[in-house]
N, C-alpha and C positions, 0 to 999 in steps of 0.2 A: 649577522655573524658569519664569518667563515671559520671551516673544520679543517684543519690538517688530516692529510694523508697519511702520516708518516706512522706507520703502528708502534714507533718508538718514542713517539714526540711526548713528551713529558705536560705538557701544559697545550693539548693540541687546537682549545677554545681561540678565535683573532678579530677583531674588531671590522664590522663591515670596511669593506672597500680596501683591505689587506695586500701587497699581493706576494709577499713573502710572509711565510709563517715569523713572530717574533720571537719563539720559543728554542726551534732546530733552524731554522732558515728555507724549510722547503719552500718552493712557489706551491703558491695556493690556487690557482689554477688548471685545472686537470685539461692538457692540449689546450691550452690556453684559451678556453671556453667554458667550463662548468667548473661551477665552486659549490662544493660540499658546505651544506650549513647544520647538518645535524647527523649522526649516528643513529641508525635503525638497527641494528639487527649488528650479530657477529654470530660465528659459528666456527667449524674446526678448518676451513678452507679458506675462509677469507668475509669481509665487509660490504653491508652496505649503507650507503647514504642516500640521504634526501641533498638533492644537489638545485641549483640555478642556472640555469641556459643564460651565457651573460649576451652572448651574441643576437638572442631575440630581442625584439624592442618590448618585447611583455612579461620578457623575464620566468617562461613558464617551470614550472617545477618539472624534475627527471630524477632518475634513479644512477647514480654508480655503483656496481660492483666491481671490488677492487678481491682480488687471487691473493689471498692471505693463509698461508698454509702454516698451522701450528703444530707440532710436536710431531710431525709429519715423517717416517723414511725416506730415502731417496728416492726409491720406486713408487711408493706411492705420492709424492711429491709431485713428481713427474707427469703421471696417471694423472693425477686432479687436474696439473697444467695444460697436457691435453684436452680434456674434459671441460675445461675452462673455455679452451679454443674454440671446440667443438660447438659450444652452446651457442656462441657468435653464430657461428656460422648456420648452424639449426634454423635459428630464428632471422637472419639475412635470408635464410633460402623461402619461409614463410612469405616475407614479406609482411604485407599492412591486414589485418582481420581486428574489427572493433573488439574481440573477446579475447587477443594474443596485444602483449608489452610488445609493442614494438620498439625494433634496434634503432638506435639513436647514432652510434658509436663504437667499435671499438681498436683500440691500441695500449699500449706498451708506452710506460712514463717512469723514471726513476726505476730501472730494470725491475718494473712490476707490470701484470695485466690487470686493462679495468674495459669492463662493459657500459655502457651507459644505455636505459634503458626510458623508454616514456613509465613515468610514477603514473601509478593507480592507486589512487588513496581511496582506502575503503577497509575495509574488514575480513578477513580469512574466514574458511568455514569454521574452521576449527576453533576459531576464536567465539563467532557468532553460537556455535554449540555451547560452550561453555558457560556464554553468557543469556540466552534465549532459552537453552533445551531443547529436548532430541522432537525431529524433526517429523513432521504427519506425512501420509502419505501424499497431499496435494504438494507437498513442497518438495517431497522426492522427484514425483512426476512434471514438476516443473524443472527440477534442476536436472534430468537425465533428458527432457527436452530441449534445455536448453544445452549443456555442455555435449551430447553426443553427435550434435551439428560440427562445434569448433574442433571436435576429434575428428569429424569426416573430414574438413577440412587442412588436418594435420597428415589426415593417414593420405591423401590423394599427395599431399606432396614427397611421399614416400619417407615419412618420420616418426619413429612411435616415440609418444614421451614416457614411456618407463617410470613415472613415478608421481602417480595421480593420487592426492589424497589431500584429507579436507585443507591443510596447511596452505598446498599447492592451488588454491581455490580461491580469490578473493573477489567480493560481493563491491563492485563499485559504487561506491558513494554519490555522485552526478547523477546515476539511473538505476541505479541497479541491476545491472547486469554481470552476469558474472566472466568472470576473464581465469584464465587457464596462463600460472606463470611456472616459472624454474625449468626452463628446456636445459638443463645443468647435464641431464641423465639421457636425452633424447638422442635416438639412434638412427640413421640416414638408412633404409632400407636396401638393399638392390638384391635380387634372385640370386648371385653369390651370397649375399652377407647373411641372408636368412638362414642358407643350410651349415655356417660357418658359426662354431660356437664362439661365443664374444664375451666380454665383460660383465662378469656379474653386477648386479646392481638395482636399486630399488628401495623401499621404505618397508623392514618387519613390519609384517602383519597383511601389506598391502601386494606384496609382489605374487604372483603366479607360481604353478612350481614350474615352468620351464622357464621360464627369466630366472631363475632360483641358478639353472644347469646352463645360465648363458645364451639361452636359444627364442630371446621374446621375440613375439610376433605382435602382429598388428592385432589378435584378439585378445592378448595381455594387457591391454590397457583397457579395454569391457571389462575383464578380468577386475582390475584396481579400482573400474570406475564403481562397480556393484560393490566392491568392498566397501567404498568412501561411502555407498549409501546405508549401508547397514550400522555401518558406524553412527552413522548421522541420525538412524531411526533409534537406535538402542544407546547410546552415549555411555558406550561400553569401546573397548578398544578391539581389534579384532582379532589381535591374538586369543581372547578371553570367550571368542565369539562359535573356535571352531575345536569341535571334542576330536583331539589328534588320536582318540584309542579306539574310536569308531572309523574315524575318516569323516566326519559329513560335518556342516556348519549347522548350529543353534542358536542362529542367531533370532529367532521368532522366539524362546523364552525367554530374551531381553528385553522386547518389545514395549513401547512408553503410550505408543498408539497405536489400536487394529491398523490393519492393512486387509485391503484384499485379497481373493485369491490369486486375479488376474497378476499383480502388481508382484506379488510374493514368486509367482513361476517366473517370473519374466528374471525378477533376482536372483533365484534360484539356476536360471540359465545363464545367466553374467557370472554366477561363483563355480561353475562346473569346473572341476582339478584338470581334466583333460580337455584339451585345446578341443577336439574333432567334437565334444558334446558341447559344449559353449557357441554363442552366436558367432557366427562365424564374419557376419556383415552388422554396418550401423543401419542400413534400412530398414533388414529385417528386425530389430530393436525397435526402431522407430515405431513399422508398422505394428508390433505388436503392442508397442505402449500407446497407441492411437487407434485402435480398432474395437474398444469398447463407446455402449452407448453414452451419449452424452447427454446428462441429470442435468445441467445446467438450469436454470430458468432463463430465458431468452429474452424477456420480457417484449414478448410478442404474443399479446393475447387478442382477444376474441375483440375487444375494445376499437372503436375507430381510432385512425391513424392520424397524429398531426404531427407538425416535426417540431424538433424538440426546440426549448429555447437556450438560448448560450447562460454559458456556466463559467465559472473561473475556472480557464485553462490548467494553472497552478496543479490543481488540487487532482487533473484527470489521471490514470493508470488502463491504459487497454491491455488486458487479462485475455489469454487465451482461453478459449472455454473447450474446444472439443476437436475430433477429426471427422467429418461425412465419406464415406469410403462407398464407390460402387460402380467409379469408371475403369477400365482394363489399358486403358492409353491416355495421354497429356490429357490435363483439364487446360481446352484451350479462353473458355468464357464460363462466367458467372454475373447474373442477374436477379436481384429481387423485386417481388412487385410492388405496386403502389402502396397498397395495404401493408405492406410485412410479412404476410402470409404463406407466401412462399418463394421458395430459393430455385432460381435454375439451372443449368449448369451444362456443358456441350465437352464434347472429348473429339479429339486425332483423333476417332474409328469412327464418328462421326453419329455416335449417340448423342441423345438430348436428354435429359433427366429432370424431372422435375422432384422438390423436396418440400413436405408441410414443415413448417415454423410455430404452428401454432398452439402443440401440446408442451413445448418450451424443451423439445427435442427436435433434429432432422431425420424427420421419418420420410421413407419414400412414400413417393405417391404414385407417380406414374412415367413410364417410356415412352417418348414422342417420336424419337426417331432412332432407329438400329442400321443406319445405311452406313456405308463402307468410306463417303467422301467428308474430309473433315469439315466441322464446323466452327468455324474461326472468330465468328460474333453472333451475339442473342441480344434480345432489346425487347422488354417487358412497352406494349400497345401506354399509352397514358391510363386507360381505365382497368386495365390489368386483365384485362377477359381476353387477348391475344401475345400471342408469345411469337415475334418475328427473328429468324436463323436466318443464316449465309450458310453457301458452302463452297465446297473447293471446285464446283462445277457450274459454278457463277449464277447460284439459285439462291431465290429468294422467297423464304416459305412463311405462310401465316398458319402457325397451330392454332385450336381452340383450348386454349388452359382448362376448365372445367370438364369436359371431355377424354381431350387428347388428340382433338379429331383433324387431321390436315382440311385447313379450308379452301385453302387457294394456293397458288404457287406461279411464279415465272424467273425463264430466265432474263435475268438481270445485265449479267457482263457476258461475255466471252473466255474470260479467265478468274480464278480462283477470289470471291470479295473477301477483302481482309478486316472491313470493318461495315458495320449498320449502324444508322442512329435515328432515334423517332425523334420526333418536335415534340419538344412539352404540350402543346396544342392538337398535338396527333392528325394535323393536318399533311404534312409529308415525311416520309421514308429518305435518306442520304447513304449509298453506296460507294464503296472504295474499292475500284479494280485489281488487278496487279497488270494491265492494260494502262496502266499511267493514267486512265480517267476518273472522276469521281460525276455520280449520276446524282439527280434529283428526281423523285418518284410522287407526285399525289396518292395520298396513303387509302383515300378512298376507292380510287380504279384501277390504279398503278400506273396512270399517264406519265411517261416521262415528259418532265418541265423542263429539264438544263441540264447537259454537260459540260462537268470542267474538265478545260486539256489543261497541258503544257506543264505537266509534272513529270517527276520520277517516279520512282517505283511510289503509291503510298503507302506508308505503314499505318496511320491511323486519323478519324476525323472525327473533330467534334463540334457541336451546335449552341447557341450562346441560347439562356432559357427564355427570350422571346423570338425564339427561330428566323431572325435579321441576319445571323450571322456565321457563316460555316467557315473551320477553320484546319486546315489538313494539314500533316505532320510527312515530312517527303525523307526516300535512302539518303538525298544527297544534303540534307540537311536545312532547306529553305521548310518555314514553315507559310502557308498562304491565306490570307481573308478573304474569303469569297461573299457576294451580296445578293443575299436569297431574292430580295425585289430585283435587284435587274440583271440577276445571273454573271454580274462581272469583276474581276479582282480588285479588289478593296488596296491592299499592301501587300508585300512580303518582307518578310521576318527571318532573319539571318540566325540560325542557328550554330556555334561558333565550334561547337565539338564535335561532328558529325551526323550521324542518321539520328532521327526524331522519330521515336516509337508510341510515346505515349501523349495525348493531348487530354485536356478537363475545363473548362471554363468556370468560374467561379459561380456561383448561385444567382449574383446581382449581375452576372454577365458582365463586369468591369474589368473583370482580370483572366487572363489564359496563361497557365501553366502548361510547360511542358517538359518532357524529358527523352532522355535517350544515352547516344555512346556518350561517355565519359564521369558519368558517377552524379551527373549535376541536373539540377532541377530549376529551372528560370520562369518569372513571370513575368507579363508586359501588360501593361495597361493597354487596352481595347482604342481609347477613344486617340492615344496621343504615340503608340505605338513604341512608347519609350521601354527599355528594360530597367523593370523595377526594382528584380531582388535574384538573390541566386542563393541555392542553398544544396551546398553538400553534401549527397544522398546515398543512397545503396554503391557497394562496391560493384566494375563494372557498370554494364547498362541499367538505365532504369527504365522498365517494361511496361510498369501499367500503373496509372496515376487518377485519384476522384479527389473533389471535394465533398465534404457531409453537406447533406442539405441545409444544415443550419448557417452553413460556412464556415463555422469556427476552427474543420479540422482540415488537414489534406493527407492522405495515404500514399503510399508508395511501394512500391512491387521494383522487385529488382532478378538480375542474371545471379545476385550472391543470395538468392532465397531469402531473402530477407525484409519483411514488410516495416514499414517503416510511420509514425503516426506525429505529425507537424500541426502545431500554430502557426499557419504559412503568413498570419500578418506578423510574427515577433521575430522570423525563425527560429523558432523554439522548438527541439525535437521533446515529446511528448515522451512514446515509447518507441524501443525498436526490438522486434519480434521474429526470430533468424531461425519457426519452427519447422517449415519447410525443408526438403531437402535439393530440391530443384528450380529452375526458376520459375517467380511467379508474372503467370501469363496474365490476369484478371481480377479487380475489384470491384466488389460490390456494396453498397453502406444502407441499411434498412433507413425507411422514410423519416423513422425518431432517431437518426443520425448515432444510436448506440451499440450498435450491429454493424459488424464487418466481414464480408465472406470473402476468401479470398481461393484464385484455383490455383494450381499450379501444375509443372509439367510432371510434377511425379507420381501423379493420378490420384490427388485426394485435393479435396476442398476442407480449409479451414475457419474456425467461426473465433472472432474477436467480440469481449464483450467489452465496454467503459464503462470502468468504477470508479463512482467522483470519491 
């Protein structure tokens, strides 16, 4: 079916493949590419539709908003049509983020304005409350995890959206993820416009009092976002929420379910009436919604370790469970041991930290090293009883885990190594320079066996799991097979997007992923050298890449914080988890493949658990 445009059209229903309405005569083609098949929504400014991209060959579903102003003054007419404008351009200035509609479109047809938007079919919060009920605290703390990333990333392009509330929120159906829509209201920031009082505007109940007086700021929207959660806790409106004869919000006597205390002040600081007592940044948000202990069960017990067996993908969900907090600078590595038992973890300042697993918390255990030059890679020994670092001063150290105790140490390169990898056999040690050479070490004495030249800069190497096979990830974008029996280049592998950051070999050692500049993820079969699949990953680079040991999954770490969890034989994305707020440098997957630690540069380690 195709839907006329026309908000006059008498009988605006047309029989597919239309292209004039048979009712008023309008063309049923919006810029002669998308055709409206159904009415969603209408309001006092204008329509939207579920429309048809005729111009793809797959025909994918999109959204039009068409500037429909009813009973409207001139002025304020005007004002919406601006406003209209504005939204285009908000969201052109965004750009592409998986939890923002992105712009498809817009122009002017039949002296009217229409947006055309990518459709997110799924369900609003608002809806979801009404239909589910009011929400516990894990689903708070999921959802201000998750939405106060896609506000960092609004607020750095210098835009507040002014009118955050559960409406504005809708739960994607595909994954559930939630996306942040209606940039209708949103305001282009610059150091003029801040101190310049502007357009009032917002949603009773949810706006600020300085957005009230014209003057929001970029902490007006913590402001809306803490509203939308109280709402969401009590399934009360929030006008009802705050006693106006005191001043203060009550919203904890509407309560459907305890809350903590932790959770309650953190809210309590999102509703503060003045700007200067309110969070003033999303990090500190973040870190204080992430710095409590993590109850989790981890399911890393005392039990011997075996790796898990494959499950129907379908059914997986990787569930954030917690934050480990206790480096001062980037987490540049993370490592877990053979066992599960414990978690490791290296920082820029060039601490080493080790963490137990095994009370189904990350509790500390102990400081390996406090020295000043970074540690760039860790690599858990095969039997787990030694912990081997790199540093920036081309050292290559063996702790003793048990202990803490340095055993031995040499140096390695001449310049800073960027990556270490032990043999699954733990017969030899693999170094990456930033001297363009990669070393080969006997792990028993430290004999060097073989240097490989004739590279660029490395970013990163990895070893096939019967150590035949080493395969290094170069700036200039070649990636190379090297052959541990006779030291000599196997192939090289054209990388097509630039620098190659991250390398994993698959478990059966048949397949090598890798990644790097350009968002994209590639594998090539081992034996035949062919490219076999490519899959559409983290915005920007992709930083750091594992398979689980069972093989079934593959991970991804990106420049847009954003981890990312693939059936890399379907490409099927699994979950994708955007808790971070800077890029992640390091993944690590416990031995029963249901454990995922991941570091990143904003100085915490995150723990991922799979719930089938």
């Amino acid at each position: 079916m195709s839907y006329c445009l026309n908000p006059q059209c008498q009988k605006p229903r047309n029989p597919d493949g239309t292209k004039f309405c048979i009712s008023c005569g309008l063309r049923l083609l919006l810029g002669d590419r998308y055709r409206a098949i159904k009415l969603l929504s209408q309001g006092g400014f204008g329509r939207t539709f579920l429309a048809i991209d005729e111009c793809k060959p797959s025909k994918p579903y999109c959204a039009i908003k068409q500037f429909f102003p009813q009973n409207q003054s001139t002025d304020s007419a005007k004002k919406a049509a601006e406003m209209f404008r504005c939204e285009a351009m908000r969201l052109e200035e965004l750009g592409h983020h998986p939890q923002i509609a992105e712009l498809l479109a817009y122009f002017e047809q039949d002296n009217r304005q229409y947006l055309v938007q990518e459709y997110i079919e799924g369900q609003n919060l608002a809806a979801q409350l009404a239909a589910q009920g009011a929400f516990n605290e894990t689903q708070i703390r999921e959802l201000l995890n998750d939405l106060l990333l896609v506000l960092r990333f609004v607020h750095e392009h210098n835009i507040i959206h002014r009118d955050i509330k559960p409406s504005n929120i809708i739960r994607r159906s595909c994954d559930r993820q939630l996306v942040l829509v209606d940039f209708g209201a949103a305001k282009l920031t610059t150091d003029l416009a801040l101190e310049l009082t502007g357009t009032i505007i917002g949603s009773a109940g949810y706006t600020p009092p300085e957005q009230l007086l014209g003057k929001a700021v970029f902490a007006s929207d913590l402001y809306s976002l803490g509203v939308t959660c109280i709402h969401l806790m009590t399934q009360t409106h929030p006008m009802n929420l705050f006693d106006v004869y005191e001043g203060t919000w009550v919203w904890r006597q509407y309560l459907k379910h305890p809350v903590s205390d932790e959770l309650g002040q953190i809210l309590d600081k999102l509703l503060e009436r003045t700007t200067k007592q309110r969070y003033q940044s999303i990090e500190v948000v973040l870190n204080d919604l992430n710095s409590y202990p993590i109850e989790t069960d981890l399911s890393l017990l005392n039990a011997p370790t075996i790796l898990a067996q494959s499950c129907d993908i379908s059914t997986q969900t990787w569930k954030y469970v917690g934050t480990v907090f206790g480096h001062s600078t980037r987490v540049l590595a993370v490592a877990i041991s053979p066992n599960g038992k414990t978690l490791a973890s290296s920082s820029q300042n060039g601490t080493i930290k080790l963490w137990s697993l095994e009370s189904g918390k990350a509790l500390p255990s102990r400081t390996l090293s406090k020295g000043s030059d970074a540690v760039q890679s860790i690599a858990f020994s095969p039997n787990g009883e030694i912990l081997v670092s790199s540093d920036r001063h081309g050292n290559i150290k063996f702790w003793q885990v048990e202990t803490g105790e340095l055993k031995s140490s040499f140096c390695g390169h001449l310049s800073p190594i960027q990556s270490i990898v032990i043999s699954a056999d733990g017969q030899i040690i693999a170094s990456a320079g930033d001297n363009k050479n990669i070393k080969i070490w006997r792990y028993s004495n430290q004999e060097l066996l073989y240097t490989f030249n004739g590279h660029c800069h490395v970013n990163s190497i990895a070893l096939t799991p019967n150590s035949k096979i080493l395969a290094s990830g170069c700036q200039d974008g070649t990636i190379k097979l090297w052959s541990l029996k006779t030291g000599r280049l196997i192939q090289t592998l054209e990388w097509p997007s630039g620098a190659v950051y991250a390398l994993a070999f698959s478990p059966d050692g048949k397949v090598l992923a890798a990644g790097g500049h350009g968002s994209k993820i590639h594998f090539w079969d081992i034996e035949t050298g062919e490219l076999i699949e490519t899959l559409v990953s983290n915005l920007g680079s992709v930083r750091s890449l594992i398979f689980s040991p069972d093989g079934e999954t593959l991970a991804s770490g990106g420049e847009d914080s954003t981890i990312k969890f693939w059936h890399w034989k379907t490409g099927q994305l699994i979950s994708s988890c955007p808790h971070h707020f800077q890029l992640v440098s390091s993944l690590a997957f416990s031995p029963d493949s249901r454990l995922l630690a991941s570091g990143s540069h904003d100085k915490s380690i995150k723990l991922w658990k799979l719930s089938d």
